[in-house]
C-alpha positions, 0 to 999 in steps of 0.5 A: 062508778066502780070499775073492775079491774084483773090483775094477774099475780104470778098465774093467778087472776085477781080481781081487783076493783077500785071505787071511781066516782063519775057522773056524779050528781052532788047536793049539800053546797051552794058554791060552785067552787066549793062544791068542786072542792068537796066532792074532790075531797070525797072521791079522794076518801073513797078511793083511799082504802083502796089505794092503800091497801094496793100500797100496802100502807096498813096505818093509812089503810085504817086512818081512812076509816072513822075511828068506830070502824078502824077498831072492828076492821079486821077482826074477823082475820086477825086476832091483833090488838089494834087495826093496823096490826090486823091489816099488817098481818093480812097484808103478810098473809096475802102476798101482793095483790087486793080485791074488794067488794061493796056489796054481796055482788062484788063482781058488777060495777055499781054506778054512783047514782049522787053524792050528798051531803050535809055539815060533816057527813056525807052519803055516796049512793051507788044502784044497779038493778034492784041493787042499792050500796050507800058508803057513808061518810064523816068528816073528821078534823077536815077529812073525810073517813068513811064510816059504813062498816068495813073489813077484811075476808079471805077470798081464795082461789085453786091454781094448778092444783094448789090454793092460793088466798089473799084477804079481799078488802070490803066495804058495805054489808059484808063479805060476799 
């Protein structure tokens, strides 16, 4: 599922969510071994853009992306020519710390329903309510990037008067 996380950063709370698959059931390969290994292989591609940018690791933050969204990631923020010059200047921008959201309702953990897969791509699908997130993704030269769009959005908060942002890193249908 997609656990919540608070961090808190110098007296302001973020909060920090971070994609963890559990309970997952997995279609796409009839080695038991092999299924194992792919859907570790898949945990790990979900996971990495977070990780990443919680590491503040700018090229590896866009290497976890197909190519097509790597190009469009940050636009909205930065006016940088390539992908990794945009998250650096978010990064800059944002001190230390990361929120996400996968959806147009951040703050709810989504469950993930299955994963599946066929050749090189993959779907994650995630559902609570009438809330339904699917995070593509493709298997590029062995690894596998996501490729449902994704980027970055200011996400601000007041503490004690003063305002306080960090740029909230997003994958699904946009920015909430």
């Amino acid at each position: 599922m997609i656990a919540v996380m608070f961090v808190k950063l110098g007296g302001l709370a973020l909060i920090v969510l971070a994609a963890v698959t559990a309970t997952v059931v997995l279609h796409g390969s009839t080695s038991s071994t092999s299924a194992t290994s792919e859907r570790r292989a898949i945990d790990r591609a979900v996971n990495a853009p977070f990780i990443d940018y919680e590491h503040r690791d700018a090229c590896a933050v866009c290497e976890d992306f197909t190519p097509a969204v790597a190009s469009r990631f940050g636009q909205n923020v930065s006016h940088a020519p390539t992908c990794k010059a945009r998250v650096v200047d978010a990064l800059r921008r944002s001190g230390r710390g990361l929120a996400y959201s996968s959806s147009k309702q951040p703050l709810t953990p989504l469950p993930v329903v299955e994963i599946r897969w066929r050749g090189k791509h993959a779907t994650i699908y995630f559902s609570r309510h009438s809330n339904h997130v699917d995070l593509r993704l493709e298997k590029i030269a062995g690894r596998w990037q996501i490729s449902t769009p994704a980027g970055l959005s200011p996400s601000c908060n007041y503490v004690g008067g003063h305002r306080s942002c960090i740029e909230a890193l997003w994958i699904g249908s946009g920015p909430a």
